[in-house]
N, C-alpha and C positions, 0 to 999 in steps of 0.2 A: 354702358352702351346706350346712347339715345335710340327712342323708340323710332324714329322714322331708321337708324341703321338697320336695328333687329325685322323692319318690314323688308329691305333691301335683300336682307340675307334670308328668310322665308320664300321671298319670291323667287327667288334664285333659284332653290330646293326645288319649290315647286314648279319651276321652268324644266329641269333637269331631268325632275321624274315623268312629268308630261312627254318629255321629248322621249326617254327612254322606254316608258309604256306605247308610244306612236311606232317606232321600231318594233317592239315585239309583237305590236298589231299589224305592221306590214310584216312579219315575219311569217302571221299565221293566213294573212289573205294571198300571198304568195304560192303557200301549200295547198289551202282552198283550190287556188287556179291551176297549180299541177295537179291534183286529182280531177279535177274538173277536162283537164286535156286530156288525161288517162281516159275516163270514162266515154270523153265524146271519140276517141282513138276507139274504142271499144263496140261502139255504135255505127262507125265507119271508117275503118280502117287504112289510112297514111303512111304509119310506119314513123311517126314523131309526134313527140309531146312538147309544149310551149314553154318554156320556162321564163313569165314576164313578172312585174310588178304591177298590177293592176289599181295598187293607192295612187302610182304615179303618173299625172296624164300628158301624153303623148309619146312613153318612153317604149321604144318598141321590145320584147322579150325575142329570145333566138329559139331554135330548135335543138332535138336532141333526138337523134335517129332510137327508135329502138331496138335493136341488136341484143344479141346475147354477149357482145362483145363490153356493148354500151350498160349490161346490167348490172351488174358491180360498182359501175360508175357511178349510176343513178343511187346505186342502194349508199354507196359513199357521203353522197350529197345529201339525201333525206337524212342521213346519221349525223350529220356536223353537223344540218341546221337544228335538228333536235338537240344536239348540246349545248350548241348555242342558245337555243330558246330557253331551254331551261337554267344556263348561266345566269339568263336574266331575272327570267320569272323569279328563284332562290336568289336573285344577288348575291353572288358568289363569284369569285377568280379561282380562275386557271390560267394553268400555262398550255401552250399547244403540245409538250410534252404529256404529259397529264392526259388527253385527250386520247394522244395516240394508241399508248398501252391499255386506256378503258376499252379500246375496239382493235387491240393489235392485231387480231385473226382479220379482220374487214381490212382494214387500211394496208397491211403488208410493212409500209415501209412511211415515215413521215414525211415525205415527197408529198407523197398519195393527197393526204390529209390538208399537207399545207397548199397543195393544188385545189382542192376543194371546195378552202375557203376563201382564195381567190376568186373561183367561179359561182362562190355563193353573193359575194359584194358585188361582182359583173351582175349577177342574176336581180339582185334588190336593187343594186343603183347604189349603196350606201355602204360603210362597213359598219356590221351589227356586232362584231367583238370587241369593237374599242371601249376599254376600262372595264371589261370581263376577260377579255383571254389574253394571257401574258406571254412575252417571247419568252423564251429559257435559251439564255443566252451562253454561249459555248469560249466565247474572247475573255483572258485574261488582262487586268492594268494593276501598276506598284508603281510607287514613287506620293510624294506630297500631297495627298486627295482625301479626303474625309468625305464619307457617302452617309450624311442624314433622313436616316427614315424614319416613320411608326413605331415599325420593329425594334431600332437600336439603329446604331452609327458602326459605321466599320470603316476602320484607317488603315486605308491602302498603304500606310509606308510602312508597317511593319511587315507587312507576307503582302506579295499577289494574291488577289481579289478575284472572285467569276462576277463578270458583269454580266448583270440579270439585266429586268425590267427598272432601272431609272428613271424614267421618265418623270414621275411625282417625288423624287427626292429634291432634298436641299444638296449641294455640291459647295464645299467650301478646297480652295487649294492655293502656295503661295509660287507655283509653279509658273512658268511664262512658255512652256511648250512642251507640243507633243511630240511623240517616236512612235510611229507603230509600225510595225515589223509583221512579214509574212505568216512564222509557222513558229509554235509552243519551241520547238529546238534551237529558233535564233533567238525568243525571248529570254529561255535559260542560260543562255550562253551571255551575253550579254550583264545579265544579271552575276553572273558567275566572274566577268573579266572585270566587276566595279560598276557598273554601268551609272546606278545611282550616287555612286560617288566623287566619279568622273562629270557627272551633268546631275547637282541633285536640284537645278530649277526643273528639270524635263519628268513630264510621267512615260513612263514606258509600256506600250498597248500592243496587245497582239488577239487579231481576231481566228488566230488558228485556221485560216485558209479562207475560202472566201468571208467578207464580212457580214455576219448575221446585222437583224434590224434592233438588237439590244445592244450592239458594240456602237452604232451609226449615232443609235439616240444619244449615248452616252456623249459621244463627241461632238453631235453639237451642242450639247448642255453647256460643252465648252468649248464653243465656238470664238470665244476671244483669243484664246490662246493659240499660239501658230504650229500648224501640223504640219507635219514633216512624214513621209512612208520610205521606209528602205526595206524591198521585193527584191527578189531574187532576180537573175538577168533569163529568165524566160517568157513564152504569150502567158503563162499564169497570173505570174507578177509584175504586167502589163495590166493583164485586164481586171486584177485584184485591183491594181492602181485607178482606174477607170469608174471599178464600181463603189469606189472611196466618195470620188469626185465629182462624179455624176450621177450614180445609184444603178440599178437593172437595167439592161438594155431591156426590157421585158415590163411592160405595164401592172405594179401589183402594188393595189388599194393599202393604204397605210404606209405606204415608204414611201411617195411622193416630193415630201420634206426633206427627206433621210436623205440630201446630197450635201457636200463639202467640198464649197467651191473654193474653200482657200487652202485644201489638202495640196499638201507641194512633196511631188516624185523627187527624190534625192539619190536614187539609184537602188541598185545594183547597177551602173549600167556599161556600155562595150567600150564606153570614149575612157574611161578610168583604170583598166585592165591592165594596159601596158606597166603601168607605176606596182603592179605586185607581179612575184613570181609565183605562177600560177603552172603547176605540171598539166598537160597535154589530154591526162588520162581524164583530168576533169570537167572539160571539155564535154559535152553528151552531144548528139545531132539530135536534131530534132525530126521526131515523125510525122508519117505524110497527115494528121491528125492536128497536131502543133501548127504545120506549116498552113493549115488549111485555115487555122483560129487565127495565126499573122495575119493572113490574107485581109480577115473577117474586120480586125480592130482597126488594121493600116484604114480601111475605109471608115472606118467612126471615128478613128482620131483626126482626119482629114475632114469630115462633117463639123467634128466640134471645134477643131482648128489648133487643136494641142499641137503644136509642131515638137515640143521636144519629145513626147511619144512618140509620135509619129516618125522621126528619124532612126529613135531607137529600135523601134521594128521591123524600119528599113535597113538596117544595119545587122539586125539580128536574121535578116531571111537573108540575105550576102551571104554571112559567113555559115547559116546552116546550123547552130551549135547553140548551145546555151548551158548555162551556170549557173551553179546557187550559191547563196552565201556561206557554206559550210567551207566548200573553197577557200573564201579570204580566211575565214576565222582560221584553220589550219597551216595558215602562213606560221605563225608564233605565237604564244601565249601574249593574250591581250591584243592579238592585231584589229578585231571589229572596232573596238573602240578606241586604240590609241594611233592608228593608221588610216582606216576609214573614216570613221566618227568624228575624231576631233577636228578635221579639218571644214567637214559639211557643218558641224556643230559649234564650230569655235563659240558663237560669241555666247553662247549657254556654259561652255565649258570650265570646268574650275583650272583657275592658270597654275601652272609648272611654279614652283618653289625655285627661284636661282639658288 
């Protein structure tokens, strides 16, 4: 390696660590400033403390009542950012699981926690966990895919995989598309009727309910490849569809990116039902909770202009009822795949033997 490369790559280091040491110096003049609002609360009494970034100029900080309601909250927030801080200081990874169970009596529940650290990136202006705290991802994938890390490699074709934190992997696959499926019961299923055998260019992905931000990464790693979602015929698997495509309707730091705009709805959906016989029982109405979340998406898929959403929700608050895939699949053995699937899927499909 020439000596002017080996300077390229020093500075780099040293760009990396400057930037990462600046973070944890705004992490501690941050605390600074909340003790400081504590204290001057103390001296004359408001009833709020400021939570700003004061390295940042002209970024305003919000309030934060103090209540006995709000203290827990507060004690939440000082605890992340302290793990955080010291994530760094030790250079060290974690996952936001990891985090939870160090402080399960504090946090209660990882909501709590993963709320926290949202409102610690609002509070700084930045996010201070990226490349220290890792999603622990909960979405299964199987089919064609080799996942090269540090660690070792693991080939998704022989067992389904838990997708972790990809992000800094190498991704090698001779696949040309995706499937992802609602919930772990239509992946098995699936898997069970051939699935990989029936389509073995397709990977088969399920983020097990809604999609966490380690299934998203993953997918767009491979973003060349064409994505395809089959959700259930409910608002769930509506708005699983939605948060595929477009990400949270909810503003949170680090999933920004985390949208797929060439994710393609392939159903479950109410225009297709007539072609299986489908008993009556299965059929469920939907509650005044369900009908309330239609209401909610009919209007965002109307913003973003999705009309095929959009119809299906209008069609789905008509008839009142909604469906899950468990339905088709109990038509006959191998119906998801050789009834649904192969028709949405043909030109992935391995052809019929005359």
């Amino acid at each position: 390696m020439s000596s002017a490369g080996m300077f390229s790559l020093d500075s780099r280091e040293n760009s990396d660590t400057t930037i990462a040491d600046s973070i944890s110096h705004y992490i501690e003049q941050c605390c600074l400033a909340f003790l400081k609002s504590l204290v001057d609360n103390g001296k004359n009494p408001s009833g709020y403390v400021t939570l700003s970034n004061p390295c940042v100029i002209g970024r305003k900080g919000y309030k934060l009542k103090l209540t006995s309601k709000n203290s827990r909250l507060i004690a939440q927030m000082l605890r992340t950012i302290s793990m955080i801080h010291q994530l760094r200081i030790l250079k060290t990874h974690k996952t936001k699981r990891d985090l939870f169970y160090e402080q399960k009596n504090l946090f209660g529940e990882q909501r709590n926690l993963d709320s926290c650290i949202n409102r610690i990136c609002c509070w700084l202006g930045m996010d201070p966990t990226s490349g220290y705290l890792l999603s622990s991802g909960h979405g299964l994938v199987i089919g064609q895919l080799k996942i090269c890390r540090s660690t070792g490699m693991v080939d998704c074709s022989l067992k389904a995989a838990l997708i972790d934190d990809f992000s800094d992997a190498n991704l090698f696959t001779t696949s040309q598309c995706i499937l992802v499926v609602e919930k772990d019961a239509t992946f098995q299923k699936l898997i069970g009727e051939g699935f990989l055998k029936l389509f073995p260019s397709t990977l088969l992905v399920t983020g097990r309910g809604y999609p966490d931000i380690a299934t998203r990464i993953l997918l767009n790693k491979l973003s060349n490849l064409q994505l395809f979602g089959l959700l259930d015929c409910d608002p769930h698997g509506i708005e699983i569809a939605m948060t595929y495509k477009y990400g949270n309707c909810s503003k949170t730091f680090g999933v920004e990116n985390q949208t797929l705009s060439h994710f393609e709805w392939i159903g479950l959906s109410r225009c297709e039902l007539p072609k299986f016989v489908i008993s009556a029982v299965q059929f469920l109405p939907l509650q005044k909770s369900e009908l309330a979340k239609v209401e909610k998406l009919c209007q965002r898929t109307a913003i973003l202009g999705n009309t095929a959403l959009l119809e299906e929700l209008i069609r789905m608050r008509q008839y009142g009822n909604k469906l899950e895939l468990e339905a088709v699949s109990g038509i006959a053995p191998g119906s998801m795949c050789q009834y649904l699937l192969r028709t949405k899927l043909s030109k992935y499909a391995v052809v019929k033997k005359k």
